[in-house]
C-alpha angles and dihedrals in degrees: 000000000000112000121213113241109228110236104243112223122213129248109229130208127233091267093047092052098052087042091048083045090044087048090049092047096055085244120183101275122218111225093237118039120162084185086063098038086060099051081048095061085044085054095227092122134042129207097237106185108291087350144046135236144200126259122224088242078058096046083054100051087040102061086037095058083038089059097040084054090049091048085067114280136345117257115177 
């Protein structure tokens, strides 16, 4: 039997998370970002024209790390 590898999300640091929010809101973008260049090789977020975009790889990492927050605090 095959068995179905289970996709491994990363676990982001402070500076990740506000960018991947920033990049969810439609925040204003730097040109340059090495924060967002990060989350790109990660492949959580994706150049779309002018602005970026989340995956959904990103959207994923993104409500998990939101409801780890809610749940009373985020601990990596």
């Amino acid at each position: 039997m095959a068995e179905k590898e289970k996709a491994v999300l990363p676990i982001l640091n402070q500076a990740q998370r506000a960018t991947l929010e920033g990049v969810s809101n439609r925040r204003a973008q730097l040109p340059s970002d090495t924060t967002r260049d990060e989350l790109a090789e990660l492949g959580l977020v994706v150049k779309q024209g002018a602005k970026w975009a989340l995956t959904p790889k990103g959207k994923k990492v993104l409500s998990l790390s939101s409801s780890k927050r809610n749940l009373g605090g985020f601990r990596p």
